[in-house]
C-alpha positions as CSV (number, residue, x, y, z in Angstrom):
1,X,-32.3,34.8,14.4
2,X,-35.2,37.6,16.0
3,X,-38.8,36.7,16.1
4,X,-40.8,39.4,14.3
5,X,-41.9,42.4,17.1
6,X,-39.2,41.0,19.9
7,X,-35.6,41.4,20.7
8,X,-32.7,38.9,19.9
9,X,-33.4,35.7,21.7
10,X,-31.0,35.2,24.8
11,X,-30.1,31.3,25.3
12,X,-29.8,30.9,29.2
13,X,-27.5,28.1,29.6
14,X,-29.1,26.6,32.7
15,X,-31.7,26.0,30.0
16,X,-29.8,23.7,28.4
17,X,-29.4,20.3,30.1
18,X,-25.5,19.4,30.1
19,X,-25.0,16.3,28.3
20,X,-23.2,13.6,30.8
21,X,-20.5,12.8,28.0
22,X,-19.8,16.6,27.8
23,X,-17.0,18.5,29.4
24,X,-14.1,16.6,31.8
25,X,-16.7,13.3,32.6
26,X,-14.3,10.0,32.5
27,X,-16.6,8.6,29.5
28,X,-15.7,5.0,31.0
29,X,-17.7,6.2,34.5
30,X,-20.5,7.6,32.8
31,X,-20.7,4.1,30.4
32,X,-20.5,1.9,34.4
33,X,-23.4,4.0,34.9
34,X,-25.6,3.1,31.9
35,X,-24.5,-0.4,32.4
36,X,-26.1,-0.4,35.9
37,X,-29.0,1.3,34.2
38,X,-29.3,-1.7,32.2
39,X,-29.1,-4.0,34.4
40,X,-32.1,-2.4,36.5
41,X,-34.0,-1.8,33.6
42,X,-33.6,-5.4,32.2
43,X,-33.4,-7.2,35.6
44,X,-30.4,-8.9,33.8
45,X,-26.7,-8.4,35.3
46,X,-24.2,-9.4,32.7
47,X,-24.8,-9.6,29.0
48,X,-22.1,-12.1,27.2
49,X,-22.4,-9.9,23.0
50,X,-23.7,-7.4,21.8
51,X,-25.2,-6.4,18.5
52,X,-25.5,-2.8,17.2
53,X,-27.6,-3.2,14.2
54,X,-27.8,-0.8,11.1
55,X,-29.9,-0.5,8.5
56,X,-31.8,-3.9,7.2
57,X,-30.3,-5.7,9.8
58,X,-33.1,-5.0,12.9
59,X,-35.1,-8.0,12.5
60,X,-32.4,-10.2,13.7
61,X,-33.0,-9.4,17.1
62,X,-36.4,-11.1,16.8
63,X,-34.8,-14.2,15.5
64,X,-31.8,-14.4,18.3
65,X,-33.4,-15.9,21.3
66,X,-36.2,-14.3,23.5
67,X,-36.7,-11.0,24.5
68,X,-36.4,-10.6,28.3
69,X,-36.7,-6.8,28.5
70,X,-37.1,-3.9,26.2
71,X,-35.6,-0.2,27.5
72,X,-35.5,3.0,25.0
73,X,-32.6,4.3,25.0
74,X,-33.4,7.7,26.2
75,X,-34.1,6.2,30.0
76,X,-30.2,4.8,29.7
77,X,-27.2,7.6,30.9
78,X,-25.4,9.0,27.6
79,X,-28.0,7.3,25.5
80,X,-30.2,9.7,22.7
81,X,-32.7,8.9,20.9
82,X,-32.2,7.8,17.2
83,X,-31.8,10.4,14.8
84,X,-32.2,8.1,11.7
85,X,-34.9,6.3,10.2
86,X,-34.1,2.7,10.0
87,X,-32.8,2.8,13.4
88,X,-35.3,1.4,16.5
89,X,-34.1,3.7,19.3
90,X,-34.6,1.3,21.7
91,X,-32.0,-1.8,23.3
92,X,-32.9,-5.1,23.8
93,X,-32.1,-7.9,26.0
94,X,-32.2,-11.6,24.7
95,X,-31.8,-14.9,26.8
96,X,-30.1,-17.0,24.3
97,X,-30.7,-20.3,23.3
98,X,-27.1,-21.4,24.3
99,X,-28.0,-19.5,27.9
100,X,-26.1,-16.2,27.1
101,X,-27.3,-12.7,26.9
102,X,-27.2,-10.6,24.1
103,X,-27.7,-7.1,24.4
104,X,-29.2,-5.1,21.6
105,X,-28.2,-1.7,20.3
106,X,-30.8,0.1,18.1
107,X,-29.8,3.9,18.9
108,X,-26.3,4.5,17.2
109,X,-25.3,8.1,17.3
110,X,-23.6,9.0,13.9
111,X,-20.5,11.0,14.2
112,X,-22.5,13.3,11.6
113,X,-24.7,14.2,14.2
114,X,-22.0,16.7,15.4
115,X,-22.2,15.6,19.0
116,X,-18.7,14.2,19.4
117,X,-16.9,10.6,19.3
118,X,-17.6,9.8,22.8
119,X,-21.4,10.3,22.3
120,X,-20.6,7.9,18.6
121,X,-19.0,4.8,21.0
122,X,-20.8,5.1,24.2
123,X,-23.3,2.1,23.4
124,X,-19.8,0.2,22.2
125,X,-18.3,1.3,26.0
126,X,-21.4,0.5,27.8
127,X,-21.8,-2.8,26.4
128,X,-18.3,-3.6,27.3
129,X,-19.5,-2.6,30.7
130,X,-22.2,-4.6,31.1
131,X,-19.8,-7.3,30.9
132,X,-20.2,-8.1,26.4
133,X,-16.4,-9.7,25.3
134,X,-17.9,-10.4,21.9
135,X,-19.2,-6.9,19.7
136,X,-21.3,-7.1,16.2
137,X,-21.3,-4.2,14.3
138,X,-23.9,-4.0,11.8
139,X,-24.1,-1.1,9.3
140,X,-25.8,-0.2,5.7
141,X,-23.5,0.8,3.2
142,X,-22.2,1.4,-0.6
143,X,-20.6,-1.0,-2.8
144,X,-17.3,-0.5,-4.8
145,X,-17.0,-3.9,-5.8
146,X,-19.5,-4.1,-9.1
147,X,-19.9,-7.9,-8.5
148,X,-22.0,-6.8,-5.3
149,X,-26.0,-6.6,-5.8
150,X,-27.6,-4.4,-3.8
151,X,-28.9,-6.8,-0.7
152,X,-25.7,-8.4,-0.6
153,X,-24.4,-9.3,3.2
154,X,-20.2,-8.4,3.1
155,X,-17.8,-9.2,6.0
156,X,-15.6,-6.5,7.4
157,X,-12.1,-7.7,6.7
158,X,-10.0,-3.6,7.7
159,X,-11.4,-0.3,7.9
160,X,-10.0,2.9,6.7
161,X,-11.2,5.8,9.0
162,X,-11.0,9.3,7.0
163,X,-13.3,10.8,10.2
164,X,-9.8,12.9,11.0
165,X,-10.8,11.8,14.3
166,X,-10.3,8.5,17.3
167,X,-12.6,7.6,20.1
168,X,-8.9,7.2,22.2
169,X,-7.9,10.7,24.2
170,X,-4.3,10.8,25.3
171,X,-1.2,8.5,24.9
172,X,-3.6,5.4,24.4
173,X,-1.9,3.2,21.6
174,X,-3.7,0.4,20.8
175,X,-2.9,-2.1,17.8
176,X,-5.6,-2.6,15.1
177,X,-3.4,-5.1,13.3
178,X,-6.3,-7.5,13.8
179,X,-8.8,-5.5,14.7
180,X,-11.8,-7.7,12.5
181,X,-11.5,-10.9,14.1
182,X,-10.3,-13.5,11.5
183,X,-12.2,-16.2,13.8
184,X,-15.7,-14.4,13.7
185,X,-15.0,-14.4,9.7
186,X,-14.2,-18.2,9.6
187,X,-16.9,-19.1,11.4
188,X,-19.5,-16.5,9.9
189,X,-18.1,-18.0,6.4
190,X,-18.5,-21.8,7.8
191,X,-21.9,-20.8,7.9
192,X,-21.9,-19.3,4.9
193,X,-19.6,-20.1,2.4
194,X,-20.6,-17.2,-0.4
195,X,-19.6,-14.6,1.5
196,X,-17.4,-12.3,0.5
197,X,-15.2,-9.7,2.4
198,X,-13.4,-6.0,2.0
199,X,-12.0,-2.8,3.8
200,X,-14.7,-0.5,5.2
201,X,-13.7,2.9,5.1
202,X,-15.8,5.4,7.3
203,X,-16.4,8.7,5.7
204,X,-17.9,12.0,7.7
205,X,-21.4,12.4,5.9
206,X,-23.7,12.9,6.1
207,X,-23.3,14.2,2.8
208,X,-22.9,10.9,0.4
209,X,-19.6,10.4,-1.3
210,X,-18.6,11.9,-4.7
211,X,-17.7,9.9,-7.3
212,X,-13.7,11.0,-7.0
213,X,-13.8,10.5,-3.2
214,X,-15.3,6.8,-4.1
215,X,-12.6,6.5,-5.9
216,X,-9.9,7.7,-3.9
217,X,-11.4,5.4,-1.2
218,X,-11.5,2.4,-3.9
219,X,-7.6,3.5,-4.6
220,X,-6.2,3.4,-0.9
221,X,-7.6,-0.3,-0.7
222,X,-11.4,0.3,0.7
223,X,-14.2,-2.1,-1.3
224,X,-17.0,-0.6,1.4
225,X,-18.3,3.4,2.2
226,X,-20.5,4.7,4.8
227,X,-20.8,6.7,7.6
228,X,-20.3,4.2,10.4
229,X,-18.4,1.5,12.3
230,X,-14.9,1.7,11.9
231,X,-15.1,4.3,15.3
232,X,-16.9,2.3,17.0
233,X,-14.9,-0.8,16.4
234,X,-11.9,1.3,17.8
235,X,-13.3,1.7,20.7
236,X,-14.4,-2.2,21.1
237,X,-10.6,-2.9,20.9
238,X,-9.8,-0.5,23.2
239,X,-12.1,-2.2,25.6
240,X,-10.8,-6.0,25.1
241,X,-13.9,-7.0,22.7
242,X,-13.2,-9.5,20.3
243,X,-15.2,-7.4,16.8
244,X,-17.4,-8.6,13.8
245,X,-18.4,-6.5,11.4
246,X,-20.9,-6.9,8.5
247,X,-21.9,-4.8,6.1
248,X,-25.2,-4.9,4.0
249,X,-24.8,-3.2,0.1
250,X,-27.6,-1.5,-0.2
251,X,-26.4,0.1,-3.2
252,X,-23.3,0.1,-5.6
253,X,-21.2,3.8,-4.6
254,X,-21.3,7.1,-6.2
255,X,-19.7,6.7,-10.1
256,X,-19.9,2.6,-9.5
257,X,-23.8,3.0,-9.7
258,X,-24.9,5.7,-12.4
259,X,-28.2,6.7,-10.9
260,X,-28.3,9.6,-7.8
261,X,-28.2,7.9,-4.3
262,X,-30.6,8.3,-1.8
263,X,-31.8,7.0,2.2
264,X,-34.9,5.8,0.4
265,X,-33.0,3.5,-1.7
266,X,-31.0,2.4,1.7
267,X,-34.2,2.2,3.8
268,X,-36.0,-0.2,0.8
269,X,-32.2,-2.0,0.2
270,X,-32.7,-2.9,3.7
271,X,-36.4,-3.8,4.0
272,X,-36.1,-5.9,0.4
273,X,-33.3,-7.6,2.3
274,X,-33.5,-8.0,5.8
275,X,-35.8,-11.3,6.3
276,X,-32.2,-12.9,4.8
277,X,-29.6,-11.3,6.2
278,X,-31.3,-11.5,9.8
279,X,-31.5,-14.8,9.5
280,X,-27.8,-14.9,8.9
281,X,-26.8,-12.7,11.6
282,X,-29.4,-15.5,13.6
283,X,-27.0,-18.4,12.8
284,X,-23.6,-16.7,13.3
285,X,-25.1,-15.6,16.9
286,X,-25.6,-19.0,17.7
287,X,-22.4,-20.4,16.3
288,X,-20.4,-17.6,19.0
C-alpha cells in the first residue's frame, strides 16, 4: 500500500524487533528464561500448577489463594500481550492455602493469531519451567451436545486437533493415550457429581465453525469446538504435566443452535456464568 503524494513504503527490517520464539531459538531455553523472569518479578522460585484461564473462567484466580505478585505478560520473554477480549493479559502468582503456588496464565496466544505454535504453548513450556507438574486448561467454547445450556462447566475427556499442526518438531513421539488425566476428572467429579464430559476438538478460527464442519466434528467423536487447548495440552505432556481440561458452553455450535454466533454472546456466556464456574475451578484447586 503507498501513502497519497509518497513512494511505496520500504519496511527496514532492523525496524522490526525479532521475536525470541522466531528463527533457530531452542523454544525450551527461551521458556528457562521467562521462568527466571518470573521468578524475579514475583519474588517466588517454584510454582507447583498452573491455570491458563479462558473465557468466564478469570475470576477464579481471585478465589484460589492470595495474590503474592502480579506481572503483565509483556515484561515476561516470549510473552505478548492479549489479543482477545476476555483475556486479562497479565499472570498471577497465588500462595495457596495448602502452601503451594499457583501460577496464573491470562495471556494465551491463539494459534489464529498467525504467530506460530511455539508462540501458542510458550506459557504451557514456561510454566513447566518454573517448576508446575500439574496444568489447567481453561477455554470457552461451543456445545454439540443439545443437553448442554449455555453456562454449562464440561470436563475434557480427548481432543481432536484439526489445526494440521503439533507444538513437537522432529522425531519427538509422545503418547496421548491418556493425555486428560482420568484422576483430575475423578476428583473434579467428587466435587461435583453433575458434571459431564466429551472430546474437544480444536479448530483453526478464527472464523466460527459451519454447520457441516460441526458436524463432521460431532461425526468423528468430538461433543466440544473451539479454537484452543488441545495444542497446548500437547505440549504439557510433552513436558511431564499431569493435564485438566474444562470447558465452559457458552453456546450450543453452529446448526445445534439456530441463531448466528458471535464473541458478544461468548463474552456475556462467560460473565452470566463465571461467579459459578470460578468457584468450581476454586474447589478442584484445592482438592490437587
Amino acid at each position: 500500500m503507498e501513502e497519497a503524494g509518497a513512494g511505496p513504503r520500504v519496511e527496514r527490517m532492523s525496524e522490526t524487533p525479532t521475536h525470541p520464539l522466531d528463527g533457530a531459538a531452542d523454544p525450551f531455553e527461551v521458556a528457562r528464561t521467562a521462568a527466571a523472569d518470573i521468578a524475579r518479578a514475583t519474588g517466588v522460585a517454584h510454582h507447583d500448577i498452573a491455570l491458563t484461564l479462558g473465557s468466564g473462567w478469570a475470576k477464579a484466580a481471585d478465589l484460589i489463594g492470595e495474590t503474592t505478585a502480579e506481572v503483565p505478560a509483556t515484561e515476561i520473554t516470549g510473552f505478548s500481550a492479549s489479543a482477545v477480549v476476555g483475556h486479562t493479559g497479565s499472570i498471577r502468582s497465588i500462595a495457596l492455602p495448602s502452601g503451594k503456588n499457583a501460577l496464573v496464565i491470562g495471556a494465551r496466544t491463539h494459534y489464529y493469531e498467525g504467530h506460530g505454535v511455539r508462540r501458542v504453548v510458550h506459557s504451557v513450556r514456561t510454566a513447566a519451567a518454573t517448576g508446575a507438574r500439574t496444568m489447567i486448561l481453561t477455554n470457552g467454547a461451543g456445545g454439540i451436545k443439545e443437553t448442554w445450556t449455555p453456562g454449562s462447566p464440561v470436563l475434557i475427556s480427548d481432543h481432536i486437533n484439526l489445526t494440521a499442526d503439533s507444538p513437537l518438531e522432529g522425531a519427538t513421539f509422545i503418547d496421548l493415550t491418556d493425555l486428560y488425566s482420568a484422576r483430575l476428572r475423578e476428583l473434579a467429579k467428587g466435587i461435583d457429581p453433575s458434571l459431564d464430559e466429551g472430546v474437544y476438538t480444536q479448530f483453526r478460527g478464527p472464523h466460527y465453525e459451519t454447520p457441516a464442519e460441526v458436524q463432521m466434528a460431532k461425526a468423528m467423536g468430538g461433543h466440544i469446538v473451539g479454537m484452543s487447548t488441545a495444542l497446548e495440552a500437547i505440549a504439557a505432556r510433552e513436558a511431564g504435566m499431569e493435564v485438566l481440561g474444562m470447558s465452559l458452553i457458552t453456546n450450543l455450535a453452529a446448526g445445534i443452535q439456530t441463531t448466528p454466533l458471535s464473541h458478544q454472546e461468548v463474552l456475556q456466556a462467560g460473565r452470566d456464568a463465571e461467579g459459578a464456574i470460578s468457584q468450581l475451578l476454586a474447589r478442584i484447586v484445592a482438592a490437587l
